[in-house]
Every structure is written in structure tokens, then in C-alpha cells.
DOPAMI-556441 format. One record per residue (C-alpha): residue number from 0; x, y, z. Coordinates in Angstrom, 3 decimals. Last residue first. Layout:
R    n        xx        yy        zz
R  NUM         X         Y         Z
...
! end
This chain:
R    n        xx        yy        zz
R  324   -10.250    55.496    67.884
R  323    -8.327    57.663    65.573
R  322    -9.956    56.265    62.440
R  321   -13.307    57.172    63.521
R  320   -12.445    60.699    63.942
R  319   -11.352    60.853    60.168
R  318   -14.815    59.407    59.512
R  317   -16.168    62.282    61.495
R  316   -14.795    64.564    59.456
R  315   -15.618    63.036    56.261
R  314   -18.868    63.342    57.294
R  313   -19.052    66.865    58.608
R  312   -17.585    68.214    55.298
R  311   -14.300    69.740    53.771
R  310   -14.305    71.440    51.005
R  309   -13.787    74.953    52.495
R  308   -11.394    74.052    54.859
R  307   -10.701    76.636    57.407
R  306   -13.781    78.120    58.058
R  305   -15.069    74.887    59.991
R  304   -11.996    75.326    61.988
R  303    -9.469    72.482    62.308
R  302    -9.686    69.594    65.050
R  301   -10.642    66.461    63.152
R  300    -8.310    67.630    60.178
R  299    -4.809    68.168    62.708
R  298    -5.708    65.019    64.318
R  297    -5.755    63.047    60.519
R  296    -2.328    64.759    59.518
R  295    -0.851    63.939    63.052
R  294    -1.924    59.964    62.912
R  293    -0.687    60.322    58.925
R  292     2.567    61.459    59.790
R  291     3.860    64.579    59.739
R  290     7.449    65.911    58.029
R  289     5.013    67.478    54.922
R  288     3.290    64.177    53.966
R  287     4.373    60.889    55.362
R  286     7.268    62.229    57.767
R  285     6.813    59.905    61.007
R  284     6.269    56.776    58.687
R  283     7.027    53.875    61.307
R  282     3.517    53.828    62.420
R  281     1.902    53.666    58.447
R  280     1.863    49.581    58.723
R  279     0.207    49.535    61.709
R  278    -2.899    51.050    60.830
R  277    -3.336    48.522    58.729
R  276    -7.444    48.389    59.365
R  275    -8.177    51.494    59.245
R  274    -6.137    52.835    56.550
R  273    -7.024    51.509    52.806
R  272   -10.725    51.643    54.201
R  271   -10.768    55.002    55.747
R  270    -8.522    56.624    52.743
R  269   -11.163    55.024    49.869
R  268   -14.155    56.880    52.047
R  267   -11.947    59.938    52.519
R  266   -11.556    60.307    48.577
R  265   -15.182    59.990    48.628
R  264   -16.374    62.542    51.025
R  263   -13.562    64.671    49.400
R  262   -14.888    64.237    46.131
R  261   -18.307    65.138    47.171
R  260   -17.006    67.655    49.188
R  259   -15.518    69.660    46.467
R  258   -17.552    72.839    45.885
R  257   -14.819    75.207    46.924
R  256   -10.712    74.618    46.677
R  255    -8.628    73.684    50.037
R  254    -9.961    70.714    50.909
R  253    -9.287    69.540    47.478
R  252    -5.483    69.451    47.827
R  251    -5.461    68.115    51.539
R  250    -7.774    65.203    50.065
R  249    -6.073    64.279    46.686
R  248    -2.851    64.065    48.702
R  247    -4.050    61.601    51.607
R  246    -5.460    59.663    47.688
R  245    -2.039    60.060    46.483
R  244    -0.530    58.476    50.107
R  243    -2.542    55.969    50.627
R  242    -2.095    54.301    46.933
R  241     1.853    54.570    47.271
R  240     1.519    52.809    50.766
R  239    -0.943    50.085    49.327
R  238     1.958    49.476    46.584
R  237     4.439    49.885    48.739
R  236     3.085    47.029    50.974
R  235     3.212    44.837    47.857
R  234     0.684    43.370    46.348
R  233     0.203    39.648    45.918
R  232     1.981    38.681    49.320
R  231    -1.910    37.690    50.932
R  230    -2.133    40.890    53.099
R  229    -1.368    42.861    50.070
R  228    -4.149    40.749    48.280
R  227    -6.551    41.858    50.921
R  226    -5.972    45.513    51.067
R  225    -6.169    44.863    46.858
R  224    -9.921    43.712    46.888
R  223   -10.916    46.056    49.574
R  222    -9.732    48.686    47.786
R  221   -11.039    46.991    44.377
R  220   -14.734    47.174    46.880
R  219   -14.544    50.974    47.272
R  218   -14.046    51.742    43.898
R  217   -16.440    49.604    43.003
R  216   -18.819    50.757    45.468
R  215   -18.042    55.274    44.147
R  214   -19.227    53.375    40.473
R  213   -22.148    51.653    41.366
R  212   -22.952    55.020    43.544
R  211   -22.800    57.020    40.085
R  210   -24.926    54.344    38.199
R  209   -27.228    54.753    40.892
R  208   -27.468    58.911    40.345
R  207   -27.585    58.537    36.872
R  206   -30.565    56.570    37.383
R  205   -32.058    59.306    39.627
R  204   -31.839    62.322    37.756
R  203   -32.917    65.527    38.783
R  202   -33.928    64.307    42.714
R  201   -31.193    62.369    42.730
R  200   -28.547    65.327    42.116
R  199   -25.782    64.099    40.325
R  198   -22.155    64.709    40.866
R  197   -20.089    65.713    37.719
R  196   -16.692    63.946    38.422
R  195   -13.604    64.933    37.346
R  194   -12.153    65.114    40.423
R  193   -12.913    61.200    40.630
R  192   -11.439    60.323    37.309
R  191    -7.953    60.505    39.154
R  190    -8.873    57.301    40.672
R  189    -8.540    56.013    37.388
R  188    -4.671    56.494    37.610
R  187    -4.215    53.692    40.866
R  186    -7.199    51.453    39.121
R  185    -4.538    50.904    36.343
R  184    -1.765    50.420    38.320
R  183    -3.603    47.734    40.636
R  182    -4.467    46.194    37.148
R  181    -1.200    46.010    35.937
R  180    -0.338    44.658    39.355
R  179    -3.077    42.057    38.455
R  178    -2.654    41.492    35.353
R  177     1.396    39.863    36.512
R  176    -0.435    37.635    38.773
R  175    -2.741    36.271    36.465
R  174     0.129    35.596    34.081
R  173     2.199    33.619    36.838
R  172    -0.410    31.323    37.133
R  171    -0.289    28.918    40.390
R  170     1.245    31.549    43.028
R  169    -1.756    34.274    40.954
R  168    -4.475    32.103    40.818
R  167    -3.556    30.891    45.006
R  166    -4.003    34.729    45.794
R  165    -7.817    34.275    43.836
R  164    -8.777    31.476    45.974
R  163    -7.744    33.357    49.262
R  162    -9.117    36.381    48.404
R  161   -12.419    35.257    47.667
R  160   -12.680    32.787    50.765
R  159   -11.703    36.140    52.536
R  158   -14.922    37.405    52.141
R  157   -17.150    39.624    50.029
R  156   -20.724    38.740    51.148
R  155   -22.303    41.350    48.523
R  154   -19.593    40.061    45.887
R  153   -19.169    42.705    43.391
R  152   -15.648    42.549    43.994
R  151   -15.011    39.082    43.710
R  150   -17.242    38.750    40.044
R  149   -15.689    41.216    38.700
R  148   -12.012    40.309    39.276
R  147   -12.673    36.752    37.870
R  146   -14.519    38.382    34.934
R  145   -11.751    41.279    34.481
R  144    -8.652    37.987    34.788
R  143   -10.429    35.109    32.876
R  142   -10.890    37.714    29.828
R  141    -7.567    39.159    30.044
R  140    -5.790    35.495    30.055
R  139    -7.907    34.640    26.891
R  138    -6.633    37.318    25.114
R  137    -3.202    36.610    26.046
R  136    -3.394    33.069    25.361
R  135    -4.726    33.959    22.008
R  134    -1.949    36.587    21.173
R  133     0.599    33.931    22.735
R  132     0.051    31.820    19.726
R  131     0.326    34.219    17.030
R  130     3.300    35.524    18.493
R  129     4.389    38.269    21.211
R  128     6.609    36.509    24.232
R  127     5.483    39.343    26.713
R  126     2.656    37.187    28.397
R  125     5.407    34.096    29.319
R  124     3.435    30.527    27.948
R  123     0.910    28.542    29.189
R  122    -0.462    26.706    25.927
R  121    -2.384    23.524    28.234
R  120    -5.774    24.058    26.251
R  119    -5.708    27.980    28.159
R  118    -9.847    27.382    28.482
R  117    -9.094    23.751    29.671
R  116    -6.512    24.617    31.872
R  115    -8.872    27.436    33.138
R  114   -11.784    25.369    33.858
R  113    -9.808    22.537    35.743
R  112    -8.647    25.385    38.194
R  111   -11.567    26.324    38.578
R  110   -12.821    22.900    38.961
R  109    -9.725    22.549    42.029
R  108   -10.871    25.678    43.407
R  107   -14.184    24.702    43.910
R  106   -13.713    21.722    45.550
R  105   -11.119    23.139    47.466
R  104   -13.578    26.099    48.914
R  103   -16.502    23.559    49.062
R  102   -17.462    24.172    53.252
R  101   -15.768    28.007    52.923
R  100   -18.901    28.898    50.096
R   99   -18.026    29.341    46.370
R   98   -21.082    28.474    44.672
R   97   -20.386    32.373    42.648
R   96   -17.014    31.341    41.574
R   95   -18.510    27.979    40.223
R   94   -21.068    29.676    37.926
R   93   -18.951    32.527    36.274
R   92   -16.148    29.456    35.737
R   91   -19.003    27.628    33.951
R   90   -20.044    30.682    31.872
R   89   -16.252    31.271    31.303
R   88   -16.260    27.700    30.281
R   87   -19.335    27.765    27.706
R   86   -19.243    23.841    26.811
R   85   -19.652    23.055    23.218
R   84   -19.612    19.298    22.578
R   83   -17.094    18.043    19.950
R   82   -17.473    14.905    17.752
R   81   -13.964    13.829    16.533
R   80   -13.818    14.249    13.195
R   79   -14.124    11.988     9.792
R   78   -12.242    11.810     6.274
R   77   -14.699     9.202     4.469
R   76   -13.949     5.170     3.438
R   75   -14.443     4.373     0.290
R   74   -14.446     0.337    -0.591
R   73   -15.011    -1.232    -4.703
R   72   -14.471     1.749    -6.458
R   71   -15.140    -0.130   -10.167
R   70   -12.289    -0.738   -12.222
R   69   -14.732    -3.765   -14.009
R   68   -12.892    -6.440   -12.335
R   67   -13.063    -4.744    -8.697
R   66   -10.579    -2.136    -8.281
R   65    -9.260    -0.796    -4.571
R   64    -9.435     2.862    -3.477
R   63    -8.598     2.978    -0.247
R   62    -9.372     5.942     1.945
R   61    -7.973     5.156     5.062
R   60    -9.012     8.017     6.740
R   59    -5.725     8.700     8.862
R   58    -7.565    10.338    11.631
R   57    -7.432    13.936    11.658
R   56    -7.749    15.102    15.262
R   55    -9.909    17.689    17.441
R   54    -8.387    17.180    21.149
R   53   -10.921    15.460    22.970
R   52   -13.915    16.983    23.667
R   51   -13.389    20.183    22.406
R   50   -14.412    22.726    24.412
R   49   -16.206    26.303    23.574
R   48   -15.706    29.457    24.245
R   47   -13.320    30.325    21.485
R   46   -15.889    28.979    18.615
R   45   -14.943    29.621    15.259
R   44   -11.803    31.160    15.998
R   43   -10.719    27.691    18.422
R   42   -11.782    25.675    15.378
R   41    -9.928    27.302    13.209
R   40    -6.896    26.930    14.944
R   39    -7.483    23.011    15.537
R   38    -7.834    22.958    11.537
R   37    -4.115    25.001    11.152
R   36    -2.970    22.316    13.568
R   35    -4.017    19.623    11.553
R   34    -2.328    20.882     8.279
R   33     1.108    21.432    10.456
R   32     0.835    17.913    11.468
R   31     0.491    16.588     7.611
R   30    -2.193    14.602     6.773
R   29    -1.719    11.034     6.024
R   28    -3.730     9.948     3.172
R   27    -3.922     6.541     2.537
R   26    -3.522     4.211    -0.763
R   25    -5.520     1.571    -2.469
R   24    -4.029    -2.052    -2.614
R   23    -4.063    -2.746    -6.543
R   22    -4.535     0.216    -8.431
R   21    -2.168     2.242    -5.750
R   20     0.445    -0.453    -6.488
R   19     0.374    -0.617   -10.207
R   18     0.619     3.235    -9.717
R   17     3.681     2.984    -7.388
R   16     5.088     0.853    -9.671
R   15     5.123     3.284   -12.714
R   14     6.887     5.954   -10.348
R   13     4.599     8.205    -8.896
R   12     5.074    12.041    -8.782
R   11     3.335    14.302    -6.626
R   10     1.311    17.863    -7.110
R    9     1.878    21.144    -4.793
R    8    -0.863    21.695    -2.570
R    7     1.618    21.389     0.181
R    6     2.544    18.580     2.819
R    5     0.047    16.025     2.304
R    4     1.748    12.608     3.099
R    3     1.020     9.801     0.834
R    2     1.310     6.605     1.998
R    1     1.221     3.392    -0.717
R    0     0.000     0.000     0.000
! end
């Protein structure tokens, strides 16, 4: 029997016994790896969500073309695929993120964990190599990171379960982990959307005024988020130090300047979660902001002079009083 590999669309050459063979005992066509791989790619564009059950091969058909008497076709075997099921992975990592309880926590995380290898198809590679390969990796990295990330901090019973699941990402996938400080940069420079802000009167226009608050929570709830992660090794203590200080900067700027207590109010709320509970990790920092530390900075704004600040309201200063207890 003769073997033909296809390699190109180029045609082949047979000697005069290869034909006497091919007449006699059929032949196969052996597809060429590259040629299968080019099919698997397609199939990932077609669907990108989906699983393959199996991986998708090209089984040597055996086509054999044999003649009968009369140069008839006697057998013809066809070219088949594996069948494939489609499976909507980040739907099923959506759904086993949101089960997540402390009684199933390893259960979880091992199908998670499962979901992604499946979704990545085993390609884990560096994120700056650039090729065709990586591209898709990289894409697919992005999409596990915002709708892991979404998902934790719009949890309404945001707990350390969370935390822990998504620290052990991060040690398992060094990807995941390097999103995430680009992510912690990223949320760093959006907080400077805040001044920018155009605050909306409820009365005018309440669903502005919700998708406003939905905003000031997720702000709220990614400091949370990366509080957590610091305590976890993820993020660095300079990192949460860095943050502290911009946003103690935002609010002794803005005091100063007229019609600028709701950004103050929320500055303060980001400040009172990013401080309260690490107080000790600002102690040693006697010269935070102008040779005082944050203890002195917070005093001095609990006891100033209505008149002094004009930006500065009740409630923000009796969160900073909070923080002194």
C-alpha cells in the first residue's frame, strides 16, 4: 500500500510501480501535522468558548481505493472528526465562583482550576513573548482575569474565601499575577477620574445617580480587593503605601478649593478603608506628607476650623475621627 503525506498543494510524482500499487491495494492519506494544527486553529476562531472533547484530530481516513474487475471503487472510506460538545467555560467558571462557600472552597478551586486549563488548552506561555500563539493566550488570560475580578468585587458577602482562591491564581499562574499589578496600576490612575466627576442630584436624575454610587462601590470594593491581596503577598506594601498616600494628597489638595465635598467625602471613604485596618503599617512613617505622619495629619483635620477648609464636610470629618479610635 502506498502513503502519501500532504505537505503542500503542490502535485506528486509516482513511479510506474507505485501506480500498479495504488490500483491494486488503495492508498492513505496522512495529513500533515502542520495541516491539523491550522484545523485546531480554526476551530478555536470559530468557537473560542467552547471545548473540544478530545483534542480535534485527523484520523488517517484510510481511503482505499481498490478495483473490482470492471475498475469499479469497490471500498471508500470518508475523512471523519472527533465529535465536539460546546461547553461555555467562562459561563461555567462565572457559575462555580459564585457556589463558592468556605465548606466547598477546594472543591471549587480545584474545577476552577480545571476550567482554566481547559480554556488555556495547556499553551501557558510568558505574556510578553508576542506571536500568534501567545496573542490567544493573552486574550484569553484578560478575559479570565476582568470576569474573575468582577465577580469578587461585586460580591455582597465579600470574604476572605475570595481572596484566598484568587491569591492561590496568581502563586499557580504567573500571568494572572502579573494582570493584576497592571491592574492595581490601572485602578491607581482612574482614581484621578474622581475630580472629574459631575455629581448628580437624585432628585434631577435618579438613574444617573445609581450608576454614580455603582461606580463610588467599586471603587470601594477593588480597595478592599487589593488591602486583601497585600495581606496575601500579591501586592506589595508599597503598593498600598503609594495608593494611601495620592489619595491623603487628593484630600489636603481639594480641601482647600470650593464645591468639592463630594470628592472629598469619597476620597476619605477610599482613605478610611485603605487605613483602618493597617494602621500599623503607616507607624514607622513619622514624615508621610510634609514631616507629619498620617496619625498627626488626621488630628490636625478632626480639630481644624469649619472656616478653614472649604471642602471639607461633617462626614468626612467624622470618619477621620473614627480612624483615631
Amino acid at each position: 500500500m502506498t502513503t502519501t503525506n500532504i505537505n503542500s498543494f503542490s502535485s506528486c510524482s509516482y513511479s510506474l510501480n507505485e501506480i500498479y500499487s495504488i490500483i491494486n491495494d488503495g492508498f492513505d492519506y496522512k495529513l500533515n501535522p502542520q495541516v491539523i494544527s491550522t484545523l485546531n486553529d480554526l476551530m478555536y476562531k470559530i468557537s473560542e468558548n467552547t471545548k473540544v472533547n478530545g483534542l480535534l484530530q485527523i484520523y488517517e481516513p484510510n481511503i482505499k481505493n481498490k478495483r473490482n474487475d470492471n475498475m469499479n471503487i469497490k471500498n471508500k472510506e470518508k475523512i471523519t472528526l472527533t465529535p465536539f460538545k460546546k461547553i461555555d467555560l467562562y459561563g461555567e467558571l462565572r457559575i462555580n465562583l459564585n457556589k463558592l462557600t468556605d465548606k466547598n472552597y477546594l472543591d471549587i478551586q480545584n474545577k476552577i482550576f480545571e476550567i482554566i486549563e481547559n480554556l488555556l488548552q495547556n499553551s501557558i506561555q510568558p505574556i510578553e513573548i508576542v506571536n500568534k500563539n501567545d496573542e490567544i493566550i493573552k486574550e484569553k488570560w484578560n478575559k479570565i482575569y476582568l470576569l474573575i475580578v468582577e465577580i469578587i468585587t461585586k460580591t455582597s458577602f465579600y470574604s476572605k474565601i475570595y481572596v484566598d482562591l484568587y491569591s492561590n491564581l496568581c502563586l499557580k499562574y504567573e500571568n494572572l499575577r502579573q494582570l493584576t499589578v497592571k491592574g492595581f496600576e490601572h485602578f491607581m490612575i482612574s482614581l484621578e477620574e474622581i475630580e472629574k466627576t459631575i455629581y448628580v442630584d437624585p432628585n434631577k436624575n435618579y438613574d444617573e445617580y445609581c450608576e454614580q454610587n455603582k461606580l463610588m462601590e467599586s471603587r470601594k470594593s477593588k480597595s478592599h480587593f487589593y488591602l486583601n491581596l497585600m495581606n496575601n503577598n500579591i501586592i506589595t506594601e508599597n503598593n498600598i503605601k503609594t495608593l494611601i498616600y495620592n489619595i491623603l494628597n487628593k484630600i489636603l489638595l481639594l480641601i482647600n478649593i470650593e464645591n468639592k465635598k463630594n470628592e472629598v467625602d469619597e476620597f476619605t471613604e477610599l482613605f478610611s478603608i485603605l487605613y483602618k485596618t493597617k494602621k500599623t503599617l503607616y507607624e514607622k512613617d513619622k514624615h508621610f506628607i510634609n514631616n507629619k505622619s498620617i496619625k498627626e495629619i488626621i488630628t490636625i483635620l478632626v480639630n481644624s476650623n469649619k472656616t478653614i477648609y472649604k471642602s471639607l464636610s461633617k462626614k468626612s470629618v467624622f470618619k477621620f475621627m473614627d480612624l483615631l479610635e
